[in-house]
C-alpha positions as CSV (number, residue, x, y, z in Angstrom):
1,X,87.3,107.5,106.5
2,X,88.8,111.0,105.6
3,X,86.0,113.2,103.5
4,X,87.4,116.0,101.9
5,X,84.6,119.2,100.6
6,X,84.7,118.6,96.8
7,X,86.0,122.0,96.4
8,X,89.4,120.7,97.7
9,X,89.2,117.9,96.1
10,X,88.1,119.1,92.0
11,X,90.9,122.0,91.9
12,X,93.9,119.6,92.3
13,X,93.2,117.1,90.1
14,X,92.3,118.9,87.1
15,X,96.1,119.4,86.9
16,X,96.3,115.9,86.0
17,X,93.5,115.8,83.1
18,X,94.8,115.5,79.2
19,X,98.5,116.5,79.5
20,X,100.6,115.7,76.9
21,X,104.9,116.0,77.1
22,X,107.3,117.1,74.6
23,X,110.8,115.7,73.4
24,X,113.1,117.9,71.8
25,X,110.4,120.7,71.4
26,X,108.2,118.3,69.9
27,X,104.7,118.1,71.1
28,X,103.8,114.1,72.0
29,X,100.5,112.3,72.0
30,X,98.3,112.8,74.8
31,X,97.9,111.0,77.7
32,X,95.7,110.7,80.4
33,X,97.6,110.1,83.9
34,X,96.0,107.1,85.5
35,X,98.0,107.2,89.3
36,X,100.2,108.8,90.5
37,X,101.4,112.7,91.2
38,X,103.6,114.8,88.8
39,X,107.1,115.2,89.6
40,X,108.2,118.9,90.7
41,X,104.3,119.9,90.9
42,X,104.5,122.1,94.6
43,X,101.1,120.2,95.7
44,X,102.7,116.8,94.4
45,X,103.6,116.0,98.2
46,X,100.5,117.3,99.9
47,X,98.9,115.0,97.8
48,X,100.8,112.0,98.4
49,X,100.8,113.2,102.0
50,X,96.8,112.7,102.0
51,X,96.7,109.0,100.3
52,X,99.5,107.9,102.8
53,X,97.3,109.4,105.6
54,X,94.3,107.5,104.5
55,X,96.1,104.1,103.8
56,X,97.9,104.7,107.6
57,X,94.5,105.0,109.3
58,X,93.0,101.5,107.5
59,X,95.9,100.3,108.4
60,X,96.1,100.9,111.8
61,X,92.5,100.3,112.5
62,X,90.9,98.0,115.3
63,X,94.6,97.8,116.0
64,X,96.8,97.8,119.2
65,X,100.1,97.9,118.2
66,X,102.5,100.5,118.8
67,X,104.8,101.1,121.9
68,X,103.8,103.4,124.6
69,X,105.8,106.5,125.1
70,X,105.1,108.9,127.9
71,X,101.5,107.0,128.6
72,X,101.4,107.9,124.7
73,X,100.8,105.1,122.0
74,X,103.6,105.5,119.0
75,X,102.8,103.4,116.0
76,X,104.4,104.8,113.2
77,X,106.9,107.3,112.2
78,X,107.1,109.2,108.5
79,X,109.5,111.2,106.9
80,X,108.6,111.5,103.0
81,X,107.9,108.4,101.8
82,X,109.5,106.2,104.1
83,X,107.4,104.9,106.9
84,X,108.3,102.9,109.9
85,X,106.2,100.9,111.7
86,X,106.4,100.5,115.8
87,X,105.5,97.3,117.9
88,X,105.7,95.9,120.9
89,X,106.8,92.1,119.8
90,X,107.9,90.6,116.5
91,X,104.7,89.4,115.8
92,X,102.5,92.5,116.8
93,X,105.1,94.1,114.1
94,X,104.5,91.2,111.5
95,X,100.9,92.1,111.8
96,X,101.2,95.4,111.5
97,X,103.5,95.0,107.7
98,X,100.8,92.5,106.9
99,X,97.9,95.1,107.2
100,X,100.2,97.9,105.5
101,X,100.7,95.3,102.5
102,X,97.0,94.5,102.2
103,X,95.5,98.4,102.6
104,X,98.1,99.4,100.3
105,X,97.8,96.7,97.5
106,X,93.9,97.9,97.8
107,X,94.8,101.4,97.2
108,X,97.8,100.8,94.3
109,X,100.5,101.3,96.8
110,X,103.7,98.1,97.5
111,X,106.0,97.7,99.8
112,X,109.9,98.4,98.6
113,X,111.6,95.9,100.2
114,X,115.0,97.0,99.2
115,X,117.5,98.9,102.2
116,X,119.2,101.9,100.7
117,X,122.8,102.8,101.0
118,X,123.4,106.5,101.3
């Protein structure tokens, strides 16, 4: 578990608290943002950053997957939001997306499923 001093925690999130948008310079209702991080905000990925971290380390606990580099144990590799995972055998890897998919549905998160064509 990952405990933060509330005084890094209380700053950020108070830019979330009762923002409202506008539409063609027209103030719209209020809303309150229930998940999530706001799009272009420069602490937006930091943030993310921290919940991935988190739902990584449940995920990967009590766990001995990964593939050994150097004498060093690799289980994952991150770039933004991507994320992939490193085993051994098919099934030490099947493990491994099962865990992700059950820390994550605990904490709001999925798994895309769908390859990208750049």
């Amino acid at each position: 578990m990952i405990i933060l001093p509330a005084v890094f925690i209380i700053p950020p999130f108070t830019l979330y608290e009762n923002k409202c948008t506008a539409a063609a310079r027209i103030l719209l209702e209020w809303f309150k943002v229930m998940k999530g991080v706001r799009q272009g905000c420069i602490i937006s990925p930091n943030l993310f950053n921290i919940y991935a971290e988190i739902v990584l380390r449940k995920t990967l606990e009590n766990s001995d997957g990964g593939i050994r580099i150097g004498g060093c144990r690799i289980t994952n590799l991150r770039y933004a939001d991507d994320i992939v995972l490193l085993a051994a055998t098919e099934e030490e890897l099947q493990d491994l997306v099962n865990r992700l998919r059950s820390v994550g549905e605990e904490y709001g998160l999925g798994i895309n499923h769908k390859c990208r064509q750049n």
